[in-house]
MIDOSE-1310 file (N, C-alpha, C; in nm, 2 decimals, decimal comma, always signed):
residues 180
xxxx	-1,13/+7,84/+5,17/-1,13/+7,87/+5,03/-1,03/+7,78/+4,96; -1,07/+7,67/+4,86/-0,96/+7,64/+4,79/-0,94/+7,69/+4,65; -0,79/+7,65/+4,63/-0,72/+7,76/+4,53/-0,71/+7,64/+4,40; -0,72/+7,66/+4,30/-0,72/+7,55/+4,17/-0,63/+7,64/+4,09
xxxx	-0,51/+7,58/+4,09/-0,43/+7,53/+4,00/-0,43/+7,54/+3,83; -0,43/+7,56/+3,79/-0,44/+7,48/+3,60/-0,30/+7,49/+3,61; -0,21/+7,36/+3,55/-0,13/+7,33/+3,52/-0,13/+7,30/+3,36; -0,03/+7,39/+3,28/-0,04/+7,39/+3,13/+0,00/+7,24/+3,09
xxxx	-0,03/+7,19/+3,03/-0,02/+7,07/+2,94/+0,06/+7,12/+2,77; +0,13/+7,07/+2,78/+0,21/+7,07/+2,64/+0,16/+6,97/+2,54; +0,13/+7,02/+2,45/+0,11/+6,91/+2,31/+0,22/+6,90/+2,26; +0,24/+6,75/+2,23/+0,36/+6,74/+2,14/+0,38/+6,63/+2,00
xxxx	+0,38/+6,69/+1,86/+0,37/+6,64/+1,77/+0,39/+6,48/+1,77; +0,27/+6,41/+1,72/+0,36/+6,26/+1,66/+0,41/+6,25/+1,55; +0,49/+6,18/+1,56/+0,61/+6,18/+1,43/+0,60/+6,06/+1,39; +0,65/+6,03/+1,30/+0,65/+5,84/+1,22/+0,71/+5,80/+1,34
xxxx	+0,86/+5,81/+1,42/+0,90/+5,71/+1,50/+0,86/+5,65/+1,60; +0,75/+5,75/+1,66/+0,69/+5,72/+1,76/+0,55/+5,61/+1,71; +0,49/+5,61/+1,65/+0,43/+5,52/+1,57/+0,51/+5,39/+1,52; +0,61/+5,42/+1,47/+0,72/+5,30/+1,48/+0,72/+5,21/+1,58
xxxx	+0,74/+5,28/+1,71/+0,75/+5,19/+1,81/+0,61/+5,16/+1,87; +0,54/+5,18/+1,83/+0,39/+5,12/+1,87/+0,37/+4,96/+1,72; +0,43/+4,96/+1,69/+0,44/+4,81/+1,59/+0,33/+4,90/+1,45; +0,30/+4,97/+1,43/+0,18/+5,06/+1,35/+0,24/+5,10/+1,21
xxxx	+0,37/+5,06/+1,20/+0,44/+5,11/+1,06/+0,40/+5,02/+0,94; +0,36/+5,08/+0,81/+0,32/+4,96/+0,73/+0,40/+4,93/+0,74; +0,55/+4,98/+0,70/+0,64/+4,87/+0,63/+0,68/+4,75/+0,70; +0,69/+4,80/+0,86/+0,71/+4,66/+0,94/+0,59/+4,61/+0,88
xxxx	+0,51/+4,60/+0,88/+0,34/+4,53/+0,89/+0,38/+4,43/+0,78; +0,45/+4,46/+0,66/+0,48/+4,43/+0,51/+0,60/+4,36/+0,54; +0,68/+4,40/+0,59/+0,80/+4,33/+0,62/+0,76/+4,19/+0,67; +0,68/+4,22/+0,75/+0,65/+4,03/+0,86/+0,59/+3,95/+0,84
xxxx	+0,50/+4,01/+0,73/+0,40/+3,95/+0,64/+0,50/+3,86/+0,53; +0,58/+3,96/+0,47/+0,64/+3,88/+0,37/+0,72/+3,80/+0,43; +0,78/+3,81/+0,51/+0,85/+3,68/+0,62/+0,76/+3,59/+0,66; +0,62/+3,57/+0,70/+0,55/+3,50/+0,71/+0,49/+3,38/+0,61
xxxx	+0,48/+3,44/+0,46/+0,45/+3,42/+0,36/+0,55/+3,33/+0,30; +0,67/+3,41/+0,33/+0,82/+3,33/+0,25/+0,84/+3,17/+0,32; +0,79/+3,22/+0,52/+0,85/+3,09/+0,56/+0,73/+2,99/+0,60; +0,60/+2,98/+0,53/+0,46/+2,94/+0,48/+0,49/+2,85/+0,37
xxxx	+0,59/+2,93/+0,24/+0,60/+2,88/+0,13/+0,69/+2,78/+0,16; +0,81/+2,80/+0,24/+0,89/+2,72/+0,24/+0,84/+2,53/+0,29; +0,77/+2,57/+0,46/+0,69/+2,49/+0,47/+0,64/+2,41/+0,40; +0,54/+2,41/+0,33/+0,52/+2,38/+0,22/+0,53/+2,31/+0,17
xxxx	+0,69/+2,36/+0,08/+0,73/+2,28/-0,03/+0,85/+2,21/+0,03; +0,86/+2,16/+0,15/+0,90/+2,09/+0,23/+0,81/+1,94/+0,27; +0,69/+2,00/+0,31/+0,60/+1,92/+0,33/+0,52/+1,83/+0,19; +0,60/+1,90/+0,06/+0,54/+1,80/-0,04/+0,63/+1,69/-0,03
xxxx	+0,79/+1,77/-0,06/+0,87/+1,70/-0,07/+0,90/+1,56/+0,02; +0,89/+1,60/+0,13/+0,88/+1,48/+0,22/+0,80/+1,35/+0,19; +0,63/+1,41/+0,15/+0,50/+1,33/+0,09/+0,56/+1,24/+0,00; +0,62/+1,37/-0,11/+0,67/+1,25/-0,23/+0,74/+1,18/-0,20
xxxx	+0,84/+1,20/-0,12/+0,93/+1,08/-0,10/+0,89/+0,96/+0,02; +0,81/+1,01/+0,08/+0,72/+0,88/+0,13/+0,62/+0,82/+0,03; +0,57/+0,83/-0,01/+0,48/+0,79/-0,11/+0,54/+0,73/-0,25; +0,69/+0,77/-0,28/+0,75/+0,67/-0,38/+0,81/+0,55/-0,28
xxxx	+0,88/+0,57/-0,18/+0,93/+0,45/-0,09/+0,78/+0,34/-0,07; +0,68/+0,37/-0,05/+0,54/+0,28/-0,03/+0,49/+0,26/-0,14; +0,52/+0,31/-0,28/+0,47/+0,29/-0,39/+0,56/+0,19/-0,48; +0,45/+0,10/-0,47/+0,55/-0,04/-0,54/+0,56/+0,00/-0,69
xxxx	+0,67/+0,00/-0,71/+0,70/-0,03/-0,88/+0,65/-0,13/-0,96; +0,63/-0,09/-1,06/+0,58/-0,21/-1,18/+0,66/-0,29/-1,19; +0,64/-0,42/-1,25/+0,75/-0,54/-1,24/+0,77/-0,49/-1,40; +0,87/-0,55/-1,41/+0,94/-0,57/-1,57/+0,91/-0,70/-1,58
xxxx	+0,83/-0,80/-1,67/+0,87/-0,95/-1,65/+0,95/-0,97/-1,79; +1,05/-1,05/-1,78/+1,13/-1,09/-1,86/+1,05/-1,23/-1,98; +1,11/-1,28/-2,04/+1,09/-1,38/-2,12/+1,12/-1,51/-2,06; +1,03/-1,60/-2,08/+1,05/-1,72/-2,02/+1,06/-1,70/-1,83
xxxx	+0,95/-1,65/-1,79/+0,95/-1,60/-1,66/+0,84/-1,73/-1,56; +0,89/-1,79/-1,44/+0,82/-1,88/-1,40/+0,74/-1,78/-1,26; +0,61/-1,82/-1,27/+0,56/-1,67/-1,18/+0,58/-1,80/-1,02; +0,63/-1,77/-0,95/+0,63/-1,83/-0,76/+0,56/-1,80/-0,70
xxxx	+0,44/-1,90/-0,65/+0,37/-1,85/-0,57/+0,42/-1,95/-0,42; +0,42/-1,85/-0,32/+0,47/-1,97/-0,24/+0,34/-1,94/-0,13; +0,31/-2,06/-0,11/+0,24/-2,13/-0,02/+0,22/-2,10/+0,10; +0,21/-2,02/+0,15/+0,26/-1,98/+0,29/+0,18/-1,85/+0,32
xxxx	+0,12/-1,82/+0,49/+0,03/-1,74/+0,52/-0,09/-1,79/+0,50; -0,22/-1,68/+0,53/-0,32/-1,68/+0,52/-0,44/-1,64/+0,39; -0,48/-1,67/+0,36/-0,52/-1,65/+0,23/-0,71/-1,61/+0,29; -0,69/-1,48/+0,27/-0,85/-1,38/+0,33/-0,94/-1,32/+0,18
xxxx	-1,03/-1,35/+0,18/-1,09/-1,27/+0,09/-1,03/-1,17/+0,02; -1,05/-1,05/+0,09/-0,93/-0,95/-0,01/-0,87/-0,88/+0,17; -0,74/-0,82/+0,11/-0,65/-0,78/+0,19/-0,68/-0,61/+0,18; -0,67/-0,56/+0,28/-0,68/-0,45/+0,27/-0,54/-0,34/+0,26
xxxx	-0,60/-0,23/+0,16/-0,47/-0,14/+0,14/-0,41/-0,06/+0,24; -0,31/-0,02/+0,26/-0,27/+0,08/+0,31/-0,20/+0,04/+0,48; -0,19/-0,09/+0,50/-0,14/-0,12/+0,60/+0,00/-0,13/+0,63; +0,06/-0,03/+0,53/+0,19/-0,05/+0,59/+0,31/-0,05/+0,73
xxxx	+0,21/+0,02/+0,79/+0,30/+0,01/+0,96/+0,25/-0,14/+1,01; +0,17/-0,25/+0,96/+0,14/-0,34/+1,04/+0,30/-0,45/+0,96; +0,27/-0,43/+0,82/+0,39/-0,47/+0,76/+0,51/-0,44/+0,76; +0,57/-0,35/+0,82/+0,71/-0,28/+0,84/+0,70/-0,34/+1,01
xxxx	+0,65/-0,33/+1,07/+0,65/-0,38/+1,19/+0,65/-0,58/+1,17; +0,57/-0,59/+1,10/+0,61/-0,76/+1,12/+0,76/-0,80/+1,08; +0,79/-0,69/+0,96/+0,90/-0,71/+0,95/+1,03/-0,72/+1,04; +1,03/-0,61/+1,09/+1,11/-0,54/+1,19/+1,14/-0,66/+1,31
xxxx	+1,01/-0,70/+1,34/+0,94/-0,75/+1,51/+1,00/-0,92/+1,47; +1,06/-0,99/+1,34/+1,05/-1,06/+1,28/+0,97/-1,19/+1,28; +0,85/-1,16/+1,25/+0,70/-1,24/+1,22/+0,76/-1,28/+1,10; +0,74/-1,43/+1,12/+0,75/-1,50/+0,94/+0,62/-1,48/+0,88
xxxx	+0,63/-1,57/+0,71/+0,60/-1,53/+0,63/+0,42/-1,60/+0,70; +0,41/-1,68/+0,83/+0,30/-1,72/+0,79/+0,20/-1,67/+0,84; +0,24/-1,50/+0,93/+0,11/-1,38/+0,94/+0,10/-1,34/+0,85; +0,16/-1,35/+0,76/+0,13/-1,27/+0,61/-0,01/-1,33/+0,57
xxxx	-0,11/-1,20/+0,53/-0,23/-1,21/+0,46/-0,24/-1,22/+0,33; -0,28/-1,29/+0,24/-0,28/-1,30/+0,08/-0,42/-1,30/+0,07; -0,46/-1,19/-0,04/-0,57/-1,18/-0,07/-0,59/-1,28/-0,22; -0,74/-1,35/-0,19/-0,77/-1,42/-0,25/-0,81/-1,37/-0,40
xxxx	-0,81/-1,28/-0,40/-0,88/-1,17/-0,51/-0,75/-1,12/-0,57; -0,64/-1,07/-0,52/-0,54/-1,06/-0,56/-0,46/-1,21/-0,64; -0,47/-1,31/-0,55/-0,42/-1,39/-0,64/-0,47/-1,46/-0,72; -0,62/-1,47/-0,73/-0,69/-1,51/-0,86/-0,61/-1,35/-0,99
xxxx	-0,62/-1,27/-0,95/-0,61/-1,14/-1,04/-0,48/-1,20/-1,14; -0,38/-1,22/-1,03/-0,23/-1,25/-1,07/-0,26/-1,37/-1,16; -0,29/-1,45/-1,13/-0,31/-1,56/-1,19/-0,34/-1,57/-1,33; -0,47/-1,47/-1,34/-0,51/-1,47/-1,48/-0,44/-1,38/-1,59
xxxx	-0,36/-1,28/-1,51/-0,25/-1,20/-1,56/-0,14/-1,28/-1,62; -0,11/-1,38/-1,52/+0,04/-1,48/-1,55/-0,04/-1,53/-1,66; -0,18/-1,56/-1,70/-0,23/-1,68/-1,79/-0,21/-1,60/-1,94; -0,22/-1,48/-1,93/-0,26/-1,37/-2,04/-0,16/-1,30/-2,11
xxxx	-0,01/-1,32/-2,04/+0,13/-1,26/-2,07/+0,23/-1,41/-2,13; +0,24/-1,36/-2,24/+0,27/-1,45/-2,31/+0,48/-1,48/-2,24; +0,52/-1,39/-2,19/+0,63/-1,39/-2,13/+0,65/-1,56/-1,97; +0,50/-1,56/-1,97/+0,52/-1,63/-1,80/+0,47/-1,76/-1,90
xxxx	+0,60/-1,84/-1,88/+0,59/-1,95/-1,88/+0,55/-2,12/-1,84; +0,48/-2,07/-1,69/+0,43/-2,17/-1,59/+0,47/-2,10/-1,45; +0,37/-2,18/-1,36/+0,37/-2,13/-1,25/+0,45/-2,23/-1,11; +0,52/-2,19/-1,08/+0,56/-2,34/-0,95/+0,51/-2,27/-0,80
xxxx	+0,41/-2,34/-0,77/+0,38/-2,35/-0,62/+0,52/-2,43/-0,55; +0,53/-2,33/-0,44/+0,67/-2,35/-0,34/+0,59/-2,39/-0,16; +0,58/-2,46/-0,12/+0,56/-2,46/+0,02/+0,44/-2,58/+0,07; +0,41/-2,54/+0,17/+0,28/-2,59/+0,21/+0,21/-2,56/+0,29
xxxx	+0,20/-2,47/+0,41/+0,17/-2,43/+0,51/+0,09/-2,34/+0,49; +0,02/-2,34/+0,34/-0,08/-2,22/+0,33/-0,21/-2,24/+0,41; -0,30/-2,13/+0,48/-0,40/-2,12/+0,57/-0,52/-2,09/+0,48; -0,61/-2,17/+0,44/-0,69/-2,15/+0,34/-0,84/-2,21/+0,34
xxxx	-0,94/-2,16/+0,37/-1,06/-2,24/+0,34/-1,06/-2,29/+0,23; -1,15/-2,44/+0,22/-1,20/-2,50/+0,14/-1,27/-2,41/+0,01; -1,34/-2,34/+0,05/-1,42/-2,29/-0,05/-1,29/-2,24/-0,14; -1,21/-2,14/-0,09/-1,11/-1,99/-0,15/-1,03/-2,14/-0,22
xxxx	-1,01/-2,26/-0,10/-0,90/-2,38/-0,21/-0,97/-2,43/-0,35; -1,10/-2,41/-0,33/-1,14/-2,44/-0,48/-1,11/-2,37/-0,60; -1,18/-2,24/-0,56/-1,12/-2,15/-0,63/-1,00/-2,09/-0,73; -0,92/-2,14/-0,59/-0,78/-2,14/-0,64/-0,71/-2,26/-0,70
xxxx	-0,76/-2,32/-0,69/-0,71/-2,48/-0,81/-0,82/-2,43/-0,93; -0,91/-2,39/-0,94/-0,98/-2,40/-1,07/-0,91/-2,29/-1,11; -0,86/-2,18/-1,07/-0,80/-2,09/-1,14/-0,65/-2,13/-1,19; -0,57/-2,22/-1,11/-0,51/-2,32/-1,18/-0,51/-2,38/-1,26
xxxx	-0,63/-2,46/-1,30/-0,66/-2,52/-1,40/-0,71/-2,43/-1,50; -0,74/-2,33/-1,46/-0,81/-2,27/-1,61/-0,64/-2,21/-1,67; -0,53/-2,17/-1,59/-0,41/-2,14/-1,62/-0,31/-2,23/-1,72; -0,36/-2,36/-1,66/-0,31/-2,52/-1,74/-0,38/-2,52/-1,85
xxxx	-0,50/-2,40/-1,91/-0,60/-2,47/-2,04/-0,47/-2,39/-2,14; -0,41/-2,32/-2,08/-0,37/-2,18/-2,18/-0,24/-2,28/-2,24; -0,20/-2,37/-2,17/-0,09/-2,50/-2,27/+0,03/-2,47/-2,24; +0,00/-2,37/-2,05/+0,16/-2,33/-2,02/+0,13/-2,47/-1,86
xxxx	+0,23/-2,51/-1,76/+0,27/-2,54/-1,67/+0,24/-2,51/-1,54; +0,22/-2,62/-1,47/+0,20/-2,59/-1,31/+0,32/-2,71/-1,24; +0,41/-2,69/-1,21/+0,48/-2,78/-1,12/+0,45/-2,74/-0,96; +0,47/-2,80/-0,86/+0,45/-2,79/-0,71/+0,54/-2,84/-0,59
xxxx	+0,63/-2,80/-0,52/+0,71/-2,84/-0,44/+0,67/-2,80/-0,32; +0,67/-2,91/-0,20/+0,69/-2,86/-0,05/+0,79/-3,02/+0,02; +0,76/-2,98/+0,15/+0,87/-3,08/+0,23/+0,72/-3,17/+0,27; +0,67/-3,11/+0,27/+0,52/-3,17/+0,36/+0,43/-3,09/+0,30
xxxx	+0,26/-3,13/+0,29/+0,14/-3,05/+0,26/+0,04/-3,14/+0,34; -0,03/-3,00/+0,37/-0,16/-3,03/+0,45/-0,25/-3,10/+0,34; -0,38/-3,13/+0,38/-0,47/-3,19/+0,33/-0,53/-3,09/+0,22; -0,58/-2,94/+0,25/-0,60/-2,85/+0,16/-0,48/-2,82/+0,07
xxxx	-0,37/-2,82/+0,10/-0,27/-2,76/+0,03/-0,22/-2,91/-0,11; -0,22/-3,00/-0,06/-0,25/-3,08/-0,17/-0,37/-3,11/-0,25; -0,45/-3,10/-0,24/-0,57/-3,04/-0,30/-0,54/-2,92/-0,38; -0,45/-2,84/-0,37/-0,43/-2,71/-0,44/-0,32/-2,78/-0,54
xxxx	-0,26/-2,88/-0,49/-0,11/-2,88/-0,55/-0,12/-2,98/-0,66; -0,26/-3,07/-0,64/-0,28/-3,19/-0,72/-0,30/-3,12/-0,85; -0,33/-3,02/-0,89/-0,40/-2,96/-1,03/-0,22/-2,95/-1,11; -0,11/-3,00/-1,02/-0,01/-2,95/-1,11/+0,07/-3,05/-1,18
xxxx	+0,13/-3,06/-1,30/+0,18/-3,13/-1,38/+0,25/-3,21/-1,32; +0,37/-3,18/-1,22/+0,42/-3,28/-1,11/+0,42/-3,21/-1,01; +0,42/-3,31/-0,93/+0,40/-3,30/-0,74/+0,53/-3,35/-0,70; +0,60/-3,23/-0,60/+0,73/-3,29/-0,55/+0,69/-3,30/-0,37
């Protein structure tokens, strides 16, 4: 014959503290939230701040040109169709790595742009080509002497100095009032 037992069970009230420690309290819930929220915002407005100040350091400033201003173009690098934006780690690195000026890319489209700018600002009073070692197709060197010469119609200056010039680069350099 077996004998069974009932062993009484006590109920015992839950109270807020005991809910406390099960993590179930709004106000903790509110509390971690708004800590969450605060250190979200802060984030943030850290992560602009940083942006903007990368983004003014890479952001070139406008030039001021003064009066009687001779615009320099110097001769040197590669001259590509158009140059593409935004490559600044290739350029902070050539810098750094110290690659001269003749990896440098110049866009052709950029310097025709400049050009007709320098022709159109009554401030720039002639242009002096500096160098010779510029890297340039035939075709882009036409270009760029006729954009010289249309700069010579406006009744301002082109002078041209190097130690030496290639075959293309005097061809660029012939369009100027004197050749050094």
């Amino acid at each position: 014959m077996a004998v069974y037992v009932k062993e009484e069970t006590k109920q015992v009230p839950v109270s807020n503290e005991s809910s406390q420690e099960n993590g179930a309290n709004p106000r903790k819930l509110k509390g971690c939230l708004r800590k969450l929220l605060i250190g979200l915002g802060v984030w943030i407005l850290l992560s602009g701040i940083l942006i903007w100040i990368l983004h003014s350091i890479f952001t070139p400033s406008p030039v001021e040109i003064e009066d009687n201003t001779i615009y320099r173009i110097d001769m040197v690098g590669e001259v590509v169709e158009r140059t593409e934006d935004g490559i600044v780690l290739e350029d902070l690195l050539s810098g750094v790595l110290g690659e001269d000026m003749l990896s440098t890319k110049i866009g052709l489209d950029d310097l025709l742009n400049n050009i007709e700018l320098a022709k159109n600002n009554d401030k720039v009073k002639g242009i002096y080509l500096h160098g010779g070692s510029l890297s340039i197709s035939p075709a882009s060197a036409k270009e760029f002497r006729d954009a010289l010469l249309d700069f010579k119609s406006s009744g301002k200056f082109v002078i041209a100095y190097a130690d030496s010039y290639t075959q293309t680069n005097y061809y660029i350099a012939s369009v100027a009032d004197k050749v050094y």
